[in-house]
C-alpha positions as CSV (number, residue, x, y, z in Angstrom):
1,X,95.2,167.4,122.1
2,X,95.2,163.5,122.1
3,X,96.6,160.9,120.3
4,X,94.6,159.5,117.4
5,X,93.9,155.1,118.0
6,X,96.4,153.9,115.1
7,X,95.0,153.9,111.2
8,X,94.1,150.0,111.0
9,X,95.1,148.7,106.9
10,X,91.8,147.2,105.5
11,X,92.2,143.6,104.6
12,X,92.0,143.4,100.8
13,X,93.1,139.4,101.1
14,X,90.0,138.7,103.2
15,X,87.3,140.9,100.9
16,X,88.6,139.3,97.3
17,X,88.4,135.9,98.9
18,X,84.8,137.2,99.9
19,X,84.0,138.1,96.8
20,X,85.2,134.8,95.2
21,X,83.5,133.0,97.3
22,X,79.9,134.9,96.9
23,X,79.4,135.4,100.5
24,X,77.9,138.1,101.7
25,X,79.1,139.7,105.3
26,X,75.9,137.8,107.0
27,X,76.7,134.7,105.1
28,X,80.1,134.2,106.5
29,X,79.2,135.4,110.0
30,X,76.4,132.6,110.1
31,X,79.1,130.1,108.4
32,X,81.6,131.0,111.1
33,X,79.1,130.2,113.9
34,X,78.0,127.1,112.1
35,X,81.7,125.6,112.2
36,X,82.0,126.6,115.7
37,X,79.5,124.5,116.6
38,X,81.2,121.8,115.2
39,X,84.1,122.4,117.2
40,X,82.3,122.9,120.4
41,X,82.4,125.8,120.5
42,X,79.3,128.9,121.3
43,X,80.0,131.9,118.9
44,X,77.9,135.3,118.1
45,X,79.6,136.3,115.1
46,X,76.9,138.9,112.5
47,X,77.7,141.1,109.5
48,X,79.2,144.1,112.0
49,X,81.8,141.3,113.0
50,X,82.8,140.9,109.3
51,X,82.8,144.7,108.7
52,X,85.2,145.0,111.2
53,X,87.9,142.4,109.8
54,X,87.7,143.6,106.4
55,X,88.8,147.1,108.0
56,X,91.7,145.6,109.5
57,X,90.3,144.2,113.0
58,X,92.3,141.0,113.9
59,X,90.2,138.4,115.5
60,X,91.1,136.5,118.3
61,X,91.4,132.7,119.7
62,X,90.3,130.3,117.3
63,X,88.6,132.2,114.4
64,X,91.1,133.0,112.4
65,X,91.2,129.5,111.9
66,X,87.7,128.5,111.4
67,X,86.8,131.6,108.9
68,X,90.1,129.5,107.2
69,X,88.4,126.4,107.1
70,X,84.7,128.2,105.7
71,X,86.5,129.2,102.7
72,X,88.4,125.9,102.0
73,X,85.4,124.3,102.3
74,X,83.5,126.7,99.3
75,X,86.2,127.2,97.0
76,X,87.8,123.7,97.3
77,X,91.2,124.4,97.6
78,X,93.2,125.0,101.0
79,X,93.3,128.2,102.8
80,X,95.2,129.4,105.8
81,X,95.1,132.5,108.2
82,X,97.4,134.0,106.4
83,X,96.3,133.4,103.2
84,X,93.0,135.6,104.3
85,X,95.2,138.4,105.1
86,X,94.2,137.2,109.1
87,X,97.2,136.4,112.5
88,X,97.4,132.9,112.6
89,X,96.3,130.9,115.8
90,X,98.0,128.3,117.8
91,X,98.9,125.0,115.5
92,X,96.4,123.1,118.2
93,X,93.2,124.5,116.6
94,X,94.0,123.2,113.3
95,X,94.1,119.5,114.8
96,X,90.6,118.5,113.7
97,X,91.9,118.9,110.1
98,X,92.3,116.1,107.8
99,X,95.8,117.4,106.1
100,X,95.4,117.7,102.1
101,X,99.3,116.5,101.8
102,X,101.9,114.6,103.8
103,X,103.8,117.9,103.9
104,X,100.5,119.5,105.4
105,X,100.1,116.7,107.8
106,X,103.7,116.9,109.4
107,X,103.1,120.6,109.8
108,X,100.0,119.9,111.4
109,X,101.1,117.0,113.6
110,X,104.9,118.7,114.6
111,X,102.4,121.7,116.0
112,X,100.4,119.9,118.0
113,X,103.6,117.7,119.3
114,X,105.6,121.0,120.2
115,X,102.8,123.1,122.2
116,X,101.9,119.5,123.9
117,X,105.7,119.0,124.7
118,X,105.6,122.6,126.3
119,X,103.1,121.1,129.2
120,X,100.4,124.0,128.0
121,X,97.7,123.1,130.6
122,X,94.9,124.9,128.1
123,X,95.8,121.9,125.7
124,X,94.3,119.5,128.5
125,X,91.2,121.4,128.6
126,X,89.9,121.5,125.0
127,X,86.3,119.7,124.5
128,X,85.5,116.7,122.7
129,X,83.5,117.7,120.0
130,X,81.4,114.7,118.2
131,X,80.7,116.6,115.2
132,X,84.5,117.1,114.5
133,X,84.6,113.3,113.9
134,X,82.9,113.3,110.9
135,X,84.9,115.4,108.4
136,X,87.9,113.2,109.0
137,X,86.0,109.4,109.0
138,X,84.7,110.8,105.7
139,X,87.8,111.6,104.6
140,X,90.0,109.1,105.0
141,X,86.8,106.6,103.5
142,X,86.5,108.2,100.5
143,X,90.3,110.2,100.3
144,X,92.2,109.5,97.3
145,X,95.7,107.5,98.4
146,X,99.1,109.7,98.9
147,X,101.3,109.1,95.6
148,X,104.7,110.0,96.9
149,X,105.3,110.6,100.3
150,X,109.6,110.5,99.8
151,X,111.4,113.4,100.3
152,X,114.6,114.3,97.9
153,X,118.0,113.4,98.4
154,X,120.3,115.9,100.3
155,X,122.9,118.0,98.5
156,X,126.2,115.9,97.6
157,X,128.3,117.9,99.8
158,X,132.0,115.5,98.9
159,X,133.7,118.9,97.1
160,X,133.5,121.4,100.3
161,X,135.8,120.6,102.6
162,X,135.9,122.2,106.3
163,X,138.8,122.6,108.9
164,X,139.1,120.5,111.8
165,X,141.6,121.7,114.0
166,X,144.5,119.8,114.2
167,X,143.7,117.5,110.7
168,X,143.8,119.8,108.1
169,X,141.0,119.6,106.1
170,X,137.8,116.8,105.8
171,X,134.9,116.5,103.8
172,X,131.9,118.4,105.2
173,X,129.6,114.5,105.1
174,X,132.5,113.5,107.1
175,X,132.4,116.2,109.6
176,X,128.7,116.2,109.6
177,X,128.8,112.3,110.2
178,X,131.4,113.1,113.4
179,X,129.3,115.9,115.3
180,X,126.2,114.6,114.6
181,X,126.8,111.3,116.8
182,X,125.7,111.6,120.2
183,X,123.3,115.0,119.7
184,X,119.5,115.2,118.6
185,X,118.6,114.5,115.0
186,X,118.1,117.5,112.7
187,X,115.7,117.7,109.5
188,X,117.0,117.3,106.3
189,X,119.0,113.9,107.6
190,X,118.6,110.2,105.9
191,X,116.1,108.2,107.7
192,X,117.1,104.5,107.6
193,X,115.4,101.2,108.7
194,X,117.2,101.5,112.1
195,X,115.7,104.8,112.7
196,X,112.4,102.9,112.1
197,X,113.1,99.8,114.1
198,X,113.8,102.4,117.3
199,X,110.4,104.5,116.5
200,X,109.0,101.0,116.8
201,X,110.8,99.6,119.7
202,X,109.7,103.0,121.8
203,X,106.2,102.2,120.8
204,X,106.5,98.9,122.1
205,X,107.7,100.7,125.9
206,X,104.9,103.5,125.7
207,X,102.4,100.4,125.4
208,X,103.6,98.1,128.3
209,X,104.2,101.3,130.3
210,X,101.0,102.4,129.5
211,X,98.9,98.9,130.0
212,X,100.7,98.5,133.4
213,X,100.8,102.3,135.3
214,X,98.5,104.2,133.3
215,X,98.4,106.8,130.5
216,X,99.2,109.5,133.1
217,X,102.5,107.9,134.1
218,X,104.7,108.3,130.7
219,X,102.7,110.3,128.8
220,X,104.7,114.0,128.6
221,X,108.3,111.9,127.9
222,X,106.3,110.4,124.5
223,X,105.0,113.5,123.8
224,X,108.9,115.2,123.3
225,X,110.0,112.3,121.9
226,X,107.7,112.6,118.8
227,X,108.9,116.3,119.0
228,X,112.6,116.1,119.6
229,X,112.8,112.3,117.1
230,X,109.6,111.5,115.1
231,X,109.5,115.2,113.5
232,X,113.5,115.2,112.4
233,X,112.7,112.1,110.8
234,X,109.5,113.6,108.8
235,X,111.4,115.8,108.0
236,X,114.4,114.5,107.3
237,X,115.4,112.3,103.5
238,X,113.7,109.4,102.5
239,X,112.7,107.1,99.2
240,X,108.8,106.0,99.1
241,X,109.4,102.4,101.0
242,X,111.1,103.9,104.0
243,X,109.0,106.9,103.9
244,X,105.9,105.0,104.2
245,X,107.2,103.1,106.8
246,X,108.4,106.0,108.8
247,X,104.7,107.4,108.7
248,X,103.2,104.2,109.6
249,X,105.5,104.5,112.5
250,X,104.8,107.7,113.7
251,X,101.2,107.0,113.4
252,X,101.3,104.5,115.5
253,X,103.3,106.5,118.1
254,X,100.7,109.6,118.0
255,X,97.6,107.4,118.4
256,X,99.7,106.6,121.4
257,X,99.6,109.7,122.4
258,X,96.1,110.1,121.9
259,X,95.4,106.8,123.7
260,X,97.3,108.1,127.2
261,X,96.0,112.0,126.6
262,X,92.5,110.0,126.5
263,X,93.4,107.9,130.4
264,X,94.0,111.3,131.2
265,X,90.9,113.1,130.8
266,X,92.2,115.4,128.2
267,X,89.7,114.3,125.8
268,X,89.9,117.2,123.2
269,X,93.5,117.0,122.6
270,X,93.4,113.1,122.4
271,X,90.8,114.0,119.8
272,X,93.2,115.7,117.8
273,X,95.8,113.3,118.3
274,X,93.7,110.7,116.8
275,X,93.1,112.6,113.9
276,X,96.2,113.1,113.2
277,X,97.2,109.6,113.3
278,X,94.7,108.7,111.3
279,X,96.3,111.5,108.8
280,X,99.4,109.7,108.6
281,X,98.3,106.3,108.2
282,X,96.9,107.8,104.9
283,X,100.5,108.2,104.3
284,X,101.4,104.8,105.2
285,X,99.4,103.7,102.9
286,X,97.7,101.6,106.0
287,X,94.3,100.9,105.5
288,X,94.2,98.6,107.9
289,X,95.6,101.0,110.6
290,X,93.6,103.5,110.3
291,X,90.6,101.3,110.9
292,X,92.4,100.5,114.6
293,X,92.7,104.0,115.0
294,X,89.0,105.0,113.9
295,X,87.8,102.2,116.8
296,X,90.0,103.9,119.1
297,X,88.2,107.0,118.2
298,X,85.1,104.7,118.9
299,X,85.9,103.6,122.1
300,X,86.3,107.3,123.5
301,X,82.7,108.2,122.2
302,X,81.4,105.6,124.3
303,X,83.0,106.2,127.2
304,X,82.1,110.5,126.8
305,X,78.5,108.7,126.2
306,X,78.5,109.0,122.2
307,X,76.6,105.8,121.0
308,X,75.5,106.7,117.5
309,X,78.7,108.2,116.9
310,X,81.1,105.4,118.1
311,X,78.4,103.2,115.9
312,X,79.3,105.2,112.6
313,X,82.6,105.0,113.5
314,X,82.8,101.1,114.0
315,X,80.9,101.0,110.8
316,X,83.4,103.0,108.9
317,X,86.3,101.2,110.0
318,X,84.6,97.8,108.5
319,X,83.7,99.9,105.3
320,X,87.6,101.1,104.7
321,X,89.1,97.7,105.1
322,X,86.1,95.4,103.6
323,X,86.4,91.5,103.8
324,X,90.0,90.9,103.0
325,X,91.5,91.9,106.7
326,X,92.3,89.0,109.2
327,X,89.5,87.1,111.0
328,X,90.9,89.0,114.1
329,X,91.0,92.3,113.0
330,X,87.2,91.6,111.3
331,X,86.1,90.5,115.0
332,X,88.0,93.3,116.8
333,X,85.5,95.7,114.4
334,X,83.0,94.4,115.4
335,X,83.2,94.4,118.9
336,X,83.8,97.6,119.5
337,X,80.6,98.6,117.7
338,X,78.5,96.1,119.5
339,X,80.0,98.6,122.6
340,X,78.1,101.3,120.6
341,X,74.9,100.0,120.6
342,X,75.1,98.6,124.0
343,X,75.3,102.5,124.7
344,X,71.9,102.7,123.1
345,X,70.2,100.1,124.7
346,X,69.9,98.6,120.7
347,X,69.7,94.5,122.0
348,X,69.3,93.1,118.9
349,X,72.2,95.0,117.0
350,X,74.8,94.7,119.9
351,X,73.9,91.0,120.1
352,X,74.1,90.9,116.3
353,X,78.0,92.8,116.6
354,X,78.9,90.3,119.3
355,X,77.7,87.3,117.2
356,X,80.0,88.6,114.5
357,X,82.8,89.5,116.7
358,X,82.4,85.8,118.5
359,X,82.6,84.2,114.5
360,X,85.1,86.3,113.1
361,X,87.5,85.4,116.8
362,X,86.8,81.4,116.0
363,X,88.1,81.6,112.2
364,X,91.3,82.8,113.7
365,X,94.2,80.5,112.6
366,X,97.7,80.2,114.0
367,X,99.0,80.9,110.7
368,X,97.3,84.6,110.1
369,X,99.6,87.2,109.3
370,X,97.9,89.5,112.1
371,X,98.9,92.8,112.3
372,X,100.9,93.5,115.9
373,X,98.3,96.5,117.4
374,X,95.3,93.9,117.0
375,X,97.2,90.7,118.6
376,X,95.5,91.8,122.0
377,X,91.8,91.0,120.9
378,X,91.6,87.4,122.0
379,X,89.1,85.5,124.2
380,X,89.6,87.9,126.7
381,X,89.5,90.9,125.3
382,X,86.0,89.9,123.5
383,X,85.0,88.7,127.3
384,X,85.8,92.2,128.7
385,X,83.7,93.6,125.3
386,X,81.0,91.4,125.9
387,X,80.8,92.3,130.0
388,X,80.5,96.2,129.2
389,X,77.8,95.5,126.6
390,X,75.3,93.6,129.3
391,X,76.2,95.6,131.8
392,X,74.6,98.4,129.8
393,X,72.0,96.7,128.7
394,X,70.8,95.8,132.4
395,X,71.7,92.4,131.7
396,X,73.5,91.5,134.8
397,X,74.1,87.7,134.8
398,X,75.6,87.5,131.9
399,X,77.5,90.5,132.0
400,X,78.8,88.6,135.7
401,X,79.7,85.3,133.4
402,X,81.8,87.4,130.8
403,X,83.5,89.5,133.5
404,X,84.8,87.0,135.3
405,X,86.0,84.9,132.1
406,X,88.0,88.4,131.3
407,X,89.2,88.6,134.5
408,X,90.2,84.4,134.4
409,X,92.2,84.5,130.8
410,X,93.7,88.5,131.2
411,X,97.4,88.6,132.6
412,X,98.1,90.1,134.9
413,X,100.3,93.0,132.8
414,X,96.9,94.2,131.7
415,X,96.9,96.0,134.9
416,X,94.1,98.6,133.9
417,X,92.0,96.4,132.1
418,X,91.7,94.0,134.7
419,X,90.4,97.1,137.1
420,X,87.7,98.4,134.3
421,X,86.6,95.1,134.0
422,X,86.3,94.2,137.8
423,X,84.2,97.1,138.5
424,X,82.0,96.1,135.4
425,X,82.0,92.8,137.3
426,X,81.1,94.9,140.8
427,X,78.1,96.7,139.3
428,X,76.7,93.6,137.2
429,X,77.0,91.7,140.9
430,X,75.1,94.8,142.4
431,X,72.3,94.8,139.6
432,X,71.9,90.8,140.5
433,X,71.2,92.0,144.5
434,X,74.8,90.8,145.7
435,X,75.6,93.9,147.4
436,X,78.5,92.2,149.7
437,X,80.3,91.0,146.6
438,X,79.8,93.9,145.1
439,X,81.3,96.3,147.1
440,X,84.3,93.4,148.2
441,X,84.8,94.2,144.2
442,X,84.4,97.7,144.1
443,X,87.0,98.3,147.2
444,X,89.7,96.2,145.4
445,X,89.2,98.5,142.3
446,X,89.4,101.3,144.4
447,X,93.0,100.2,145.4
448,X,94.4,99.5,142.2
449,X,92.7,102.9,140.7
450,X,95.4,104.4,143.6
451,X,98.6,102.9,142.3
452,X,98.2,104.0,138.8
453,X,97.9,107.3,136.9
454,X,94.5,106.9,134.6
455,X,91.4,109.2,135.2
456,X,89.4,106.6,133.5
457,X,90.5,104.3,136.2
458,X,88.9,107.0,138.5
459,X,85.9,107.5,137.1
460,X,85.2,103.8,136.9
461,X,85.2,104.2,140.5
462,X,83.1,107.0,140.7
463,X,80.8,105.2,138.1
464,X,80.6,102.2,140.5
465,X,79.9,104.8,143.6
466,X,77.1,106.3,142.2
467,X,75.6,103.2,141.6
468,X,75.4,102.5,145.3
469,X,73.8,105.6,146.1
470,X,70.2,103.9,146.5
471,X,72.0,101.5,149.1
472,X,74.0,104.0,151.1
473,X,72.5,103.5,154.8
474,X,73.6,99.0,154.5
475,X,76.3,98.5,156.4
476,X,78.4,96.7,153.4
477,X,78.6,100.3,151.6
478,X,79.5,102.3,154.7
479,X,82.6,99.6,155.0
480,X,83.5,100.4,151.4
481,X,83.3,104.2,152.0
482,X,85.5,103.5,154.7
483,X,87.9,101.8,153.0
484,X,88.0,103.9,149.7
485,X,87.8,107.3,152.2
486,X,91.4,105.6,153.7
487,X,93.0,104.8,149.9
488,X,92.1,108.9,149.1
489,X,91.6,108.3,145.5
């Protein structure tokens, strides 16, 4: 006699929802796949599929999640795992989500932070997905500003006193106020403007590290820092001014992490990152921001090859902040689409961008209260911009004349800019015929790529390499494969 399998409990949650929404077993199956899609991902789910959750089957990986986001999608209200009677799935697959609340976005963000900070080497390997870059841009354009963001005051705690040996008896804030000095933060703490200036002043570290060495070189010790300080703080008790300060803060700290998970390679998960960041600069009430994190989202679609979508992405950014940012920030926009169309091969529309760009740069004034994350776009920056744009478009000579303005006004701290734009420089130089120059060029990027940790830096390399294929047998590229084969990069 054998055992019988174990009596699974049909999911009632799942088939009222069903029934709400007026879906029938095909429907969601098809709506399943459809989101999938979105996220990259290749599923076969049909009707049988749907008879078996409502009789109890749990299903695996990232589903849970997506049938989630199908029905908050049709009913208009938010829906989780549990909520359709379903396991939940890792925090990480919910990162594409644009939170409905600061308290969603925390949860959201403190997820991602904590499996990151566990060094999960799945988390590296997650895809881009271009179509998950709509539902946020869209959001955060048309999204309805956060009202209240504070968190209440603690309980007044002066009445219950605790024993400390040897002293009798102090008030519990006291003895609080004692032990907590020296040890990590917990929730439910005051956040106070120091606690911001130090979010900031980390920021600041990340970001020189970062420009210098490479995303690769700091990028796990910001990651736990966000998990073991950032989320306290979120979660810890603050009025409205310092609470939208403290998510302006942490938004600039998880683009951040976005920014170095993106040097790395680890596209999908610097996806999410910048998502999220864009999530809490809704918070912040930074409109502003979020248009510098939407151009950073821009910049990785052209670099994974995404022109139309790094376009609508520029173009967005513009939208959310209109005419009244600084000339700066206006000509940073604008540059980064004119990287879009250069993508496309669109002349006209990347040489309209750059005009723009160029004219916005010019109207700068000493005086302008620019914002700190776009005090980098200057001459150079716009040079380096410019370079990448004609070297797309085949248009060698003058991407040679920008390149090698970047490389003149760019200090030398800008370590990994200074390479990207070299080897921009060695291929516009190869395009022109100059194959000695060009591979004198392409060996010293070579050897800078090898002292830094940035996979971009790499495949700048490799970019430039495959280039020189049609000129292998000439002597001047056999002496650069020589001399990169010694570097081992």
């Amino acid at each position: 006699m054998t055992d019988r399998p174990p009596q699974r409990t049909p999911n009632r949650q799942l088939a009222a929802l069903i029934a709400e929404a007026g879906f029938s077993n095909a429907g969601l199956a098809r709506r399943v796949d459809q989101l999938g899609l979105e996220h990259g991902l290749d599923l076969r789910y049909d009707k049988t599929s749907v008879t078996r959750w409502l009789r109890g089957q749990q299903p695996r990986g990232t589903t849970p999640a997506l049938i989630a986001e199908v029905f908050t999608r049709r009913l208009g209200r938010r829906l989780s795992a549990q909520d359709l009677g379903l396991d939940a799935c890792a925090p990480v697959y919910a990162g594409l989500e644009f939170a409905a609340s600061p308290e969603e976005a925390i949860d959201i963000v403190s997820g991602l932070w904590r499996k990151d900070s566990g060094s999960h080497a799945e988390l590296r390997k997650i895809a881009f997905t271009p179509a998950g870059l709509v539902v946020p841009s869209r959001d955060w354009l048309i999204g309805r500003a956060d009202e209240r963001v504070g968190r209440g005051e603690p309980p007044q705690p002066a009445e219950i006193r605790v024993p400390v040996q040897g002293r009798g008896t102090v008030p519990r804030q006291r003895a609080t106020e004692r032990t907590d000095r020296g040890t990590d933060r917990a929730p439910g703490q005051r956040v106070t403007g120091g606690d911001i200036a130090a979010l900031r002043s980390v920021g600041e570290l990340f970001r020189t590290l970062d420009h210098a060495y490479g995303g690769g070189h700091a990028r796990q010790a910001l990651v736990r820092y966000l998990e073991h300080e950032a989320e306290p703080m979120l979660r810890g008790v603050y009025g409205e001014t310092v609470g939208r300060r403290l998510f302006a803060a942490t938004a600039d700290l998880t683009r951040l992490a976005g920014w170095t998970s993106y040097d790395i390679a680890a596209h999908g998960l610097a996806q999410r990152y910048f998502v999220q960041a864009l999530r809490l600069s809704q918070a912040a009430g930074d409109r502003a921001y979020g248009s510098y994190v939407l151009i950073t989202m821009s910049r990785q679609a052209v670099h994974l090859g995404h022109g139309r979508e790094a376009v609508q992405l520029a173009r967005v950014a513009q939208q959310g902040v209109g005419s009244a940012a600084p000339p700066v920030v206006q000509g940073l926009l604008h540059s980064v689409e004119a990287r879009g169309h250069a993508l496309l091969g669109e002349v006209r529309a990347c040489a309209a961008a750059l005009v723009r760009a160029e004219r916005a740069l010019d109207g700068a004034r000493p005086g302008d209260d620019v914002p700190y994350w776009a005090r980098f776009f200057d001459e150079a920056e716009l040079a380096d911009d410019a370079a990448h744009c004609h070297r797309d478009l085949h248009q060698y000579r003058a991407a040679v004349q920008h390149a090698e303005r970047a490389l003149q006004l760019r200090a030398p701290a800008f370590a990994r800019s200074r390479l990207f734009c070299r080897v921009v420089l060695a291929s516009a130089r190869l395009g022109l015929g100059e194959l000695d120059q060009a591979c004198a060029l392409g060996a010293e990027a070579a050897q800078q790529a090898s002292e830094i940790r940035s996979a971009r830096a790499v495949e700048y390399v490799r970019d430039f390499e495959r280039r020189l294929e049609p000129y292998k047998d000439a002597a001047a590229v056999r002496n650069y494969r020589d001399r990169v084969g010694a570097i081992g990069i």
